[in-house]
BAKE-863079 format. One record per residue (C-alpha): residue in three letters; x, y, z. Coordinates in Angstrom, 1 decimal. Layout:
BEGIN
+-----+--------+--------+--------+
:   r :     xx :     yy :     zz :
+-----+--------+--------+--------+
: Ala :      X :      Y :      Z :
...
+-----+--------+--------+--------+
This chain:
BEGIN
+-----+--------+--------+--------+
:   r :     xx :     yy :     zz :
+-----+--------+--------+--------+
: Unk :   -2.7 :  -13.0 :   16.7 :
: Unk :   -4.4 :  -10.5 :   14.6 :
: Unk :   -2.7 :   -7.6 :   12.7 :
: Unk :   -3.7 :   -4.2 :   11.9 :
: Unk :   -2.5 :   -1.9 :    9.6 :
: Unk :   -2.5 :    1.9 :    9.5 :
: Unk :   -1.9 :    3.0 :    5.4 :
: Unk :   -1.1 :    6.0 :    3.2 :
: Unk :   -2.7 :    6.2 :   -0.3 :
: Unk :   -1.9 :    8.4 :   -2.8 :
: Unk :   -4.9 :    9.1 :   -5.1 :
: Unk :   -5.3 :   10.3 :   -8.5 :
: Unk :   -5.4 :   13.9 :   -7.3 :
: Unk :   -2.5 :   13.6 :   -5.3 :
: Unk :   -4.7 :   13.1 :   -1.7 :
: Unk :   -3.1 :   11.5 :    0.7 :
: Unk :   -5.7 :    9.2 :    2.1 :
: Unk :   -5.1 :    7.6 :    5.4 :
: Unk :   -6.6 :    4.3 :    6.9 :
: Unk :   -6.6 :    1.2 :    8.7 :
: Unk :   -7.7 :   -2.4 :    8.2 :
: Unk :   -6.5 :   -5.7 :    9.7 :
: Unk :   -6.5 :   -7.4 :    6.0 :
: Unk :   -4.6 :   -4.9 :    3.5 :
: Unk :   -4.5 :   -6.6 :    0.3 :
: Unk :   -8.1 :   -6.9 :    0.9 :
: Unk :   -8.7 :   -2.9 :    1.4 :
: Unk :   -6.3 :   -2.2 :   -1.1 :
: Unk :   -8.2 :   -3.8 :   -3.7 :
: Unk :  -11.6 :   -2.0 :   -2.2 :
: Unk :  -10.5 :    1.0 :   -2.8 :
: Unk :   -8.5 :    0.2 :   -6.6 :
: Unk :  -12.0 :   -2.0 :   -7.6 :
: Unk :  -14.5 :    1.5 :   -7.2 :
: Unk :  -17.3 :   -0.8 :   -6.3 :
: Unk :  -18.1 :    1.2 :   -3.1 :
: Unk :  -19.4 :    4.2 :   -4.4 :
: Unk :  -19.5 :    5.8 :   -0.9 :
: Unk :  -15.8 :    5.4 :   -0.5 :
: Unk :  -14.0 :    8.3 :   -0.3 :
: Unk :  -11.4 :    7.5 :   -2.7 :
: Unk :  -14.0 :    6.2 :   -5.4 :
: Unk :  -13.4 :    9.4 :   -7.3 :
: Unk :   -9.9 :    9.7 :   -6.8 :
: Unk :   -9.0 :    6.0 :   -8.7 :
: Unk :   -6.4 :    4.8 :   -9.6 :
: Unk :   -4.8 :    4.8 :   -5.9 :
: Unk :   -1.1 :    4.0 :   -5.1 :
: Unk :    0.6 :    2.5 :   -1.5 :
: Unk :    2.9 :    4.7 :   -0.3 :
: Unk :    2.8 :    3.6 :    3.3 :
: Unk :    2.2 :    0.8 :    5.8 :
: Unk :    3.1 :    0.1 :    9.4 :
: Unk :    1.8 :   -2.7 :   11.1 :
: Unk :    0.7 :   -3.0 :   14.2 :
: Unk :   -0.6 :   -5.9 :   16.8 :
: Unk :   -2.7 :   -3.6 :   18.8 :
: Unk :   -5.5 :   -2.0 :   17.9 :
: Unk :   -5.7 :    0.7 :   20.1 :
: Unk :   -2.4 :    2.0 :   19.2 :
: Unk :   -3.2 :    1.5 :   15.2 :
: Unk :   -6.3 :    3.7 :   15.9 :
: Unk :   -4.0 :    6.5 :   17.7 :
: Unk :   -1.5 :    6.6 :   14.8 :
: Unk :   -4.2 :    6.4 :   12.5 :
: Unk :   -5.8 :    9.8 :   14.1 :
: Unk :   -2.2 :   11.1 :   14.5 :
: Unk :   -1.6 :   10.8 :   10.7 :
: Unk :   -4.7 :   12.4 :    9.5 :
: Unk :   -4.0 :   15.6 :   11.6 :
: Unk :   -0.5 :   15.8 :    9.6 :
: Unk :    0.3 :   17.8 :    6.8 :
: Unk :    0.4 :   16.7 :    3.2 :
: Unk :    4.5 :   17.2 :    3.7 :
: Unk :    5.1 :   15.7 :    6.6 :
: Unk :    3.1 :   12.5 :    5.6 :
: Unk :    5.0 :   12.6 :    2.1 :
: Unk :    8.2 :   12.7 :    4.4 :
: Unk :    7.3 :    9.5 :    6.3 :
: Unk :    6.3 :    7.6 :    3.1 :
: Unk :    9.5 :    8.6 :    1.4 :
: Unk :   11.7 :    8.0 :    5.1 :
: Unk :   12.9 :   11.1 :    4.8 :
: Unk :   14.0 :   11.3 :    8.3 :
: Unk :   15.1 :   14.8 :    8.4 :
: Unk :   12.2 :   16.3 :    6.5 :
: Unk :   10.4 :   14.6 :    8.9 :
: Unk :   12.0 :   16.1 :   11.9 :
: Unk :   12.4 :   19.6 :   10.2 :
: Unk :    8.3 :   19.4 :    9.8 :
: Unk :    7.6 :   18.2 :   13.0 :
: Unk :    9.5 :   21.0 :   14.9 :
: Unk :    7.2 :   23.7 :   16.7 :
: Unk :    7.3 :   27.1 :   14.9 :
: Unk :    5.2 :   29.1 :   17.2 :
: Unk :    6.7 :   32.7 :   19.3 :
: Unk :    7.1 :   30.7 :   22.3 :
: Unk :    9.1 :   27.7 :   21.2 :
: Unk :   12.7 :   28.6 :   22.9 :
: Unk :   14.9 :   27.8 :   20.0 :
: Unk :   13.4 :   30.8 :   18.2 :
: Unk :   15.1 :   33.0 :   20.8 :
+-----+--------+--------+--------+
């Protein structure tokens, strides 16, 4: 059974760089060697872990994959770190229409 892995790197100057791969030691070392000079983190060397989930479908690596990048920097330090209510303080809705605002 293959794996897949959605990631959180934090680069050099501190983006949070957000991926997927089904071999991670592999990418990991892609991105830390530089020898892909069309990589988006080429630039932003050296690159640290911060986060890994693992997944045995695809499909639903790809979907937290896209729901990752749309987060903000916070919320996806908050999920690195666990931070479990930073992460639901962050994920609450703050707009006029959300009834606990009332």
């Amino acid at each position: 059974m293959n794996l897949y892995y959605v990631y959180m790197l934090k680069c050099s100057d501190d983006f949070i760089y957000v991926g997927i791969t089904n071999n991670l030691l592999r990418r990991l070392d892609e991105h830390q060697s530089g020898n892909n000079t069309m990589c988006y983190t080429h630039k932003r060397r050296p690159v640290t872990l911060i986060f890994k989930q693992e997944f045995h479908d695809v499909k639903q690596a790809i979907l937290f994959e896209k729901k990752l990048k749309k987060w903000s920097r916070a919320k996806k330090l908050a999920l690195s770190e666990n931070d479990v209510l930073a992460l639901k303080r962050l994920s609450q809705c703050k707009n006029a229409s959300n009834f606990e605002n009332f």
